[in-house]
N, C-alpha and C positions, 0 to 999 in steps of 0.2 A: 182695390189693390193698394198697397202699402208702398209708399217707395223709400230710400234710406237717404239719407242728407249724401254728400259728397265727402269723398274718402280727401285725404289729406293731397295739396297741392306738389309736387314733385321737384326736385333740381334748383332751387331758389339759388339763383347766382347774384353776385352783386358785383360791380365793376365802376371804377369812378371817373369821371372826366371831368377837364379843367378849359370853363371856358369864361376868360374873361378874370380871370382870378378868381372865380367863385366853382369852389370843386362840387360834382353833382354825383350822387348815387344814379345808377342805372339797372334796374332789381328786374328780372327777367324768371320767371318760371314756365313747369311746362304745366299743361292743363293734365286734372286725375281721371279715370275712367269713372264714368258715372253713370249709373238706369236712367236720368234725365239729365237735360239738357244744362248745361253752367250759363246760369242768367248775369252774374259778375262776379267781380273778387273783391274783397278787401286787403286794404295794407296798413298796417302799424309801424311806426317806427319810433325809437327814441336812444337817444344820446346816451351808451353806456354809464350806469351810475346815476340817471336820470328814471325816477320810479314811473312818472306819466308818457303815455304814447301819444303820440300825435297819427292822425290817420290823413291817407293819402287815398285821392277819388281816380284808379285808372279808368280810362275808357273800359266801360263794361266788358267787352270781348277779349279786348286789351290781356294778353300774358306779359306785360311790362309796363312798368312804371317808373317817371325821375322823380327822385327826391332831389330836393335844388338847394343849391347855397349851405350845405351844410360844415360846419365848423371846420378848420385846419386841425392837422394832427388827435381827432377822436377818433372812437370805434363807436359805430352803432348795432342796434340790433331792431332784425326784422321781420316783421310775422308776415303772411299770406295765409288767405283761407278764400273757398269757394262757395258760390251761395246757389241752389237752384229753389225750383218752387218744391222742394219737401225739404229746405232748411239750412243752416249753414253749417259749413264742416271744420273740421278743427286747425286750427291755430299750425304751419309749420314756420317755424323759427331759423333765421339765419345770422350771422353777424361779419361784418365786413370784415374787412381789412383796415390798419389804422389808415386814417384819410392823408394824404398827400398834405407838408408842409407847403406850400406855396410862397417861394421869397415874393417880398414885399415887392411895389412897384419904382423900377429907375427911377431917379429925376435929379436934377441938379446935374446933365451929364455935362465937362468941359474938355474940349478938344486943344489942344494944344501941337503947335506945329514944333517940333525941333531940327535943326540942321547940324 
């Protein structure tokens, strides 16, 4: 019997959080229907206007994954794709939202009393 690679990953959301000053992609998909079992996923990502991807290892069963520390004010773009034992499936694409400016951190703060 023949089985067919996995159909395209579904719903790729992307959503960012700020922890620490350092903003984090949070990439969530759903799992596709598939004749065999989805052994893991892959993830791409790279920095709009940037030609190399950088890949990201979620936990095998994992439908999410963070991208961490990524740049203030870019846009990225993101691939997912599913892998079982008859092959990997294709590439679906998402691309964020520009990332959250983050003002820089206080210091120098001086209190001063007036009466």
């Amino acid at each position: 019997m023949t089985y067919r690679v996995p159909p395209q990953v579904e719903n790729i959301n992307i959503n960012q959080t700020v922890s620490n000053e350092m903003i984090n992609l949070q990439v969530t998909w759903n799992q596709p229907t598939s004749d065999r079992p989805i052994q893991h996923y892959e993830v791409l990502y790279r920095k709009q206007g940037i030609s190399s991807w950088t890949s990201v290892t979620p936990n095998p069963t994992a439908r999410q994954t963070t991208i961490r520390n990524v740049d203030k004010g870019s846009v990225y773009n993101v691939q997912v794709r599913a892998v079982s034992d008859a092959g990997s499936g294709q590439w679906k694409s998402a691309t964020s939202q520009r990332t959250y400016r983050v003002p820089p951190q206080v210091s120098n703060i001086q209190i001063t009393q007036t009466y």
